[in-house]
C-alpha positions in Angstrom: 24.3 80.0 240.3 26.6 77.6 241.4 25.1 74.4 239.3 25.3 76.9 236.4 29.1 77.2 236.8 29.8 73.6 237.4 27.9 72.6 234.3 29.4 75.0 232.2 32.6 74.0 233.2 32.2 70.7 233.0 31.0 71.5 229.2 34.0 73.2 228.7 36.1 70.2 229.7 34.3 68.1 228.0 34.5 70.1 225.0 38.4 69.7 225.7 38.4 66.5 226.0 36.8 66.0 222.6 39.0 68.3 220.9 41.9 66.4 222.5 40.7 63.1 221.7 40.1 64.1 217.5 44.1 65.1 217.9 45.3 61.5 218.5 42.5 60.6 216.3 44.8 62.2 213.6 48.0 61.6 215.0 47.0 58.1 214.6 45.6 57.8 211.7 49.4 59.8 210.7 51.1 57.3 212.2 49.5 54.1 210.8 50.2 56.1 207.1 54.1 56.6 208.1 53.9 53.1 209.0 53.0 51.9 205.7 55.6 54.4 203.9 57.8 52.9 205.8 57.3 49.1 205.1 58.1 50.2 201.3 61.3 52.1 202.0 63.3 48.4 201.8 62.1 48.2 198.5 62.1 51.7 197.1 65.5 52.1 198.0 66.6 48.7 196.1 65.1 49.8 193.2 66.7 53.4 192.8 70.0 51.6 194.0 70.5 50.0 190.3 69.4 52.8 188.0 71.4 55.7 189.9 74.1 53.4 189.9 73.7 53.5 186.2 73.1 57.0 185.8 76.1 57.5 187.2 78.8 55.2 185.6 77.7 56.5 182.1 78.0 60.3 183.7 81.9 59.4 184.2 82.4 57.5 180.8 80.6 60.3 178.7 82.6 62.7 180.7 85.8 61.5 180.4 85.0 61.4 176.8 83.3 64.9 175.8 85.4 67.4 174.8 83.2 70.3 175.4 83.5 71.6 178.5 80.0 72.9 178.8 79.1 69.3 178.2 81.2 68.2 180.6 80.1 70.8 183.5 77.0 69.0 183.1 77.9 65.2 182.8 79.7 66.5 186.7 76.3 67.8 187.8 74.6 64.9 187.0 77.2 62.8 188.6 77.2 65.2 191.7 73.3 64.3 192.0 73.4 61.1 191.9 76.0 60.3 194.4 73.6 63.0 196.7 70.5 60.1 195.9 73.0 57.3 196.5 72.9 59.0 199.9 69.6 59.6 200.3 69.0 55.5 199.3 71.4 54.5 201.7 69.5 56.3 204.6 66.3 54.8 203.3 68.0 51.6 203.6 69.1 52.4 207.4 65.3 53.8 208.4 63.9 50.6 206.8 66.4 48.5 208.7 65.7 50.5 212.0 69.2 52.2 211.8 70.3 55.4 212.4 70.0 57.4 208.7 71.6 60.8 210.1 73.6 62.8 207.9 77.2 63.7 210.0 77.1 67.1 210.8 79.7 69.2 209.5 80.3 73.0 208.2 77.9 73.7 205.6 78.7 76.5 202.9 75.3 78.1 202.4 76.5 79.5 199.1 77.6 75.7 197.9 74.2 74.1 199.3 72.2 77.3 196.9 74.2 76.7 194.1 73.7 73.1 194.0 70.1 73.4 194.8 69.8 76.1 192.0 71.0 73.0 189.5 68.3 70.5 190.6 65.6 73.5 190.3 67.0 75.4 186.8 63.9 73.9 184.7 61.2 74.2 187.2 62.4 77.9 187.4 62.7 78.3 184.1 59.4 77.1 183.4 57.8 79.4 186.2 59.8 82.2 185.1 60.8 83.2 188.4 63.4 85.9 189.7 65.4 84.2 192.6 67.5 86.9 194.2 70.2 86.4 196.5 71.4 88.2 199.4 74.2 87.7 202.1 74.0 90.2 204.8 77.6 88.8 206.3 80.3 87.3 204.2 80.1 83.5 203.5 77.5 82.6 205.9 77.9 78.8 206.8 76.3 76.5 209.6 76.0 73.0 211.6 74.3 70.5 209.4 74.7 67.5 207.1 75.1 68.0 203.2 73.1 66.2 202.2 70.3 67.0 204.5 70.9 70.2 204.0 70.3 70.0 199.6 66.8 68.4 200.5 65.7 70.9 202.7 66.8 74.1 200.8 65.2 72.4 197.3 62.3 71.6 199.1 61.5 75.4 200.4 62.6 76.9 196.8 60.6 74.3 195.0 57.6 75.2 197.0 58.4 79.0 196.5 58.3 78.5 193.0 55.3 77.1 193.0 53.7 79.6 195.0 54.1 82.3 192.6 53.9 80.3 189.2 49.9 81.9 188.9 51.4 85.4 189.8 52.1 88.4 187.9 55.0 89.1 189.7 57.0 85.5 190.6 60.0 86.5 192.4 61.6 84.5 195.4 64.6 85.5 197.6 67.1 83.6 199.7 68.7 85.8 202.6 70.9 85.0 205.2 72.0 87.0 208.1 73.3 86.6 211.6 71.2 85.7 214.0 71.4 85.4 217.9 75.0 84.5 218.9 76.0 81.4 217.4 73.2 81.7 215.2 72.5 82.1 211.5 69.1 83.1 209.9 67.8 82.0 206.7 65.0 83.2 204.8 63.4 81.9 202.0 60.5 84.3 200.7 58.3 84.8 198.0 55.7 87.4 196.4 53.1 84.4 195.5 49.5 83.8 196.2 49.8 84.0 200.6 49.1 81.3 202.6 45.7 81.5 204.8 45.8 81.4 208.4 44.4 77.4 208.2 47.0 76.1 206.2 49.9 77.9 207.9 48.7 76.2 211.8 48.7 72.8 209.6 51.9 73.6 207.3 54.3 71.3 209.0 51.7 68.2 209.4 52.4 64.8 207.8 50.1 64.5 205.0 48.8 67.8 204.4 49.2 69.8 201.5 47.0 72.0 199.0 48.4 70.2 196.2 46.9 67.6 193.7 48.4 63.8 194.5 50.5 64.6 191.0 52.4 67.5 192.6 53.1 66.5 196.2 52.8 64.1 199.0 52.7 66.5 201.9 55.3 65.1 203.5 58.1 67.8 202.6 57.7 70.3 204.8 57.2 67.9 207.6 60.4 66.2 206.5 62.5 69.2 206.5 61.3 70.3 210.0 62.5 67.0 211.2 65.2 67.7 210.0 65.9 70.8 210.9 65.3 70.2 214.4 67.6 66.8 214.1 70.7 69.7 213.8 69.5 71.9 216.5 67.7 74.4 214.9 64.0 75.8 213.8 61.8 76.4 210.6 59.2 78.9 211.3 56.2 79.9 208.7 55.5 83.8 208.6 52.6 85.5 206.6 52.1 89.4 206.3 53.8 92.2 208.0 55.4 89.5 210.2 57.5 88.0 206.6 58.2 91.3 205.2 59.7 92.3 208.7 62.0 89.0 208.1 62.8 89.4 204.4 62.8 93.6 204.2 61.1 92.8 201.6 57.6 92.8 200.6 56.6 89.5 200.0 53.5 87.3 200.6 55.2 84.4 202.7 58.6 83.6 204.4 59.8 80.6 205.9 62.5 81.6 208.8 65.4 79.0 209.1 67.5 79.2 212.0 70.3 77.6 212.7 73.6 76.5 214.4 75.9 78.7 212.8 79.5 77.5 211.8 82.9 78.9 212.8 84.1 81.9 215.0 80.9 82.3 217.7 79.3 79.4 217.3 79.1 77.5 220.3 
């Protein structure tokens, strides 16, 4: 009875061990991929560098020209973008160089970070036809981040919520935002698209996965904005079924739980 044991336990260990050892088999093989991205980020980054720079100089001459003010709302938006890419070259430029790329950290409007990530995402919306609804549960909720930073993770989650429910009947996405534990705000970003099966949620936030074709994403983006997330002290968690209509009060398919340093009085 007792060889029994020890050989079953040692088959369990060695059926650890193998498991283990396929884990820095991927983690590897992840590694030796970022290390490749990142041997072109030197060169990516020159080559937006010129063309934004362009983008942007005709923005202000147009503008200052037009007469329309609707036009000239949206020479500003285009001009607002590009100096948010200038910064988001400039940090490529700083990884590639072995620098530190952080955004500074600084109060962060929520409502200002939507409504600019709203403008990036208008057509993709549009051509989804999804209902984005809004909803502050406290007035002007605001938290610990960089602006930047901030933009690209918000567009990120909305971009993939619209394309979650672009096969649905029913293609509606909410952003909520509500006090959390002291010193803490809660964001929510939720949607009524296809689910997300219990495989693809434990491997959401790897590098390089996705359920996408190569022409609609990388897989790095939600990897990315966890990174990020965590850079400012907070957390991105993905919730499925009764667990993401309990976070949204809604009922929705999926929900992606931010939470965060919050900003002014009770933050730490």
């Amino acid at each position: 009875m007792g060889v029994k044991a020890s050989a079953a336990e040692l088959e369990a260990q060695l059926a650890a061990l193998r498991e283990e050892n396929a884990g820095l088999k991927r983690r590897l093989r992840h590694l030796g991929r970022l290390s490749e991205l990142g041997r072109h980020l030197a060169g990516v980054a020159h080559e937006m560098n010129q063309p934004l720079l362009g983008v942007k100089a005709i923005a202000q001459l147009v503008g200052r020209e037009a007469s329309d003010e609707v036009v000239q709302r949206r020479l500003a938006f285009i001009e607002e973008q590009a100096v948010v890419l200038e910064s988001l070259v400039r940090r490529l430029r700083l990884l590639s160089r072995g620098e530190d790329g952080e955004d500074e950290a600084q109060p962060v409007a929520l409502r200002e970070v939507l409504d600019a990530s709203r403008g990036v995402l208008q057509h993709r919306q549009r051509k989804v036809g999804a209902e984005l609804e809004v909803r502050f549960e406290l007035e002007a909720p605001t938290f610990i981040f960089g602006l930047v930073h901030a933009q690209q993770v918000l567009v990120n989650l909305l971009s993939n919520a619209f394309d979650a429910v672009a096969s649905c009947s029913a293609r509606r996405v909410w952003v909520i935002a509500r006090a959390g534990a002291p010193g803490r705000l809660e964001i929510v970003v939720a949607d009524s698209g296809v689910g997300m099966p219990g495989e693809v949620r434990e491997r959401l936030f790897d590098p390089f996965f996705t359920t996408k074709t190569a022409e609609q994403g990388t897989g790095l983006g939600m990897s990315i904005s966890r990174e990020i997330v965590q850079a400012y002290g907070g957390t991105i968690t993905a919730l499925t079924g009764a667990e993401a209509e309990a976070a949204a009060g809604e009922r929705v398919s999926t929900a992606l739980r931010l939470d965060l340093v919050r900003a002014g009085e009770g933050s730490p």
